[in-house]
N, C-alpha and C positions, 0 to 999 in steps of 0.2 A: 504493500500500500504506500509506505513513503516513496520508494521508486515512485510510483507513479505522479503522485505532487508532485517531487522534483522534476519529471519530465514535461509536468504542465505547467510548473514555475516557468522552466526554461524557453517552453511556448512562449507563453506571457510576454516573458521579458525581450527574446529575440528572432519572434515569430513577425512584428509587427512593427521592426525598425526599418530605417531609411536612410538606412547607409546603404551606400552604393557596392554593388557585387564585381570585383574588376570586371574591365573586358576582354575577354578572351578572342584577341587579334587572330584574323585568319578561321576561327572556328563557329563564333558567333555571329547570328544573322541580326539586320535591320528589321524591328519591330514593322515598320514602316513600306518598306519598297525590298524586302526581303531579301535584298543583296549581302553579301560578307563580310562583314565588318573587317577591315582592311589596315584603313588610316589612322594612325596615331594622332593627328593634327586635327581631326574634322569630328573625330565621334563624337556621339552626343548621349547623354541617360538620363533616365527620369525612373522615381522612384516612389509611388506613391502611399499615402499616410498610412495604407496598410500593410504596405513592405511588396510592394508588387513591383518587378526590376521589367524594365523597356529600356533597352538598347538600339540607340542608332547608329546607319554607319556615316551620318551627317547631321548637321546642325539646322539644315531646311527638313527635312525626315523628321526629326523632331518635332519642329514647329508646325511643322502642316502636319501633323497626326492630333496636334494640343487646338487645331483651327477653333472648333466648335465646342471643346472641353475644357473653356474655362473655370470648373471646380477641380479638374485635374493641376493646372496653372497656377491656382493659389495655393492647394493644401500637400502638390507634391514637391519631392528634395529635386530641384532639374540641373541637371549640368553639363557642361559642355568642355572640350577639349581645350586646352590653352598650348595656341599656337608658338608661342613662345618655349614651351615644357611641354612638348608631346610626351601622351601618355597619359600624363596629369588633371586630373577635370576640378572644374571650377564652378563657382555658383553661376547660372546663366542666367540670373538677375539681376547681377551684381555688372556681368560681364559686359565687352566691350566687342561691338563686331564692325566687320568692314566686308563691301562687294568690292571687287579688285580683280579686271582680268589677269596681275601678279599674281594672284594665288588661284589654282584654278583648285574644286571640292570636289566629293567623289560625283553630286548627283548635277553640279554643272552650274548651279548656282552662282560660282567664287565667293561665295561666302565663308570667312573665317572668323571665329571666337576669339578671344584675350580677356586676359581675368579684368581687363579695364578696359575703358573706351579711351584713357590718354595710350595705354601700353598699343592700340590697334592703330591709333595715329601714330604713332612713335615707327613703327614696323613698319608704316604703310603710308609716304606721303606723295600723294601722286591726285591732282586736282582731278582724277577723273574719277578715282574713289567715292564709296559710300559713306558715311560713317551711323552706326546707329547704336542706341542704347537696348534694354533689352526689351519696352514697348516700342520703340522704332521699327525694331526689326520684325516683331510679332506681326505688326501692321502691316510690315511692307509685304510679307509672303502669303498674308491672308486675306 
């Protein structure tokens, strides 16, 4: 019987978090457009309040999955790759993005993340550039 508490505590406690699950480069598929998650620099996750893991192999995948799911938007942990630190994901609300035929994305977009909007400018100064926060960009792809 105490086994079994314990194993329902442990439900409890790490059944329903929202920490992100690495991604598994090369193995794991796009929630989204169902391609392989590939690129270090472009992937994207979202993780929502009840520990449900959605992996993209981009940052538009992402957003255009989240179009009409704004309680997903607000109550899940979203992050996106930092171009700067591939690999590494970051808050995608926090974050900082740029359209730039310099960088081109897996699904063709050129759209890149950075944990900031000055670190995206910084990387990327080229007047032809987009630059958006993280409602900027929501907007622009929906």
């Amino acid at each position: 019987m105490k086994r079994i508490v314990f194993f329902l505590v442990l439900f409890v406690m790490f059944g329903c978090s929202k920490t992100p699950q690495p991604i598994n480069y090369g193995t794991d598929m796009c929630h989204f457009c169902q391609m392989t998650i590939v690129t270090k620099t472009h992937a994207s996750q979202m993780v929502t309040d009840k520990g449900k893991q959605y992996k993209f192999d981009a940052i538009e995948c992402m957003i255009r999955f989240l179009g009409d799911k704004q309680e997903l938007v607000e109550k899940s942990n979203l992050l996106i790759a930092n171009y700067k630190n591939p690999g590494v994901m970051v808050n995608a609300k926090a974050g900082g993005y740029v359209i730039s035929e310099e960088i081109t994305s897996p699904m063709g977009a050129n759209l890149t993340g950075f944990a900031s909007l000055e670190q995206a400018k910084t990387k990327i100064n080229n007047p032809k550039a987009e630059y958006f926060d993280w409602e900027g960009i929501f907007k622009k792809l929906n």
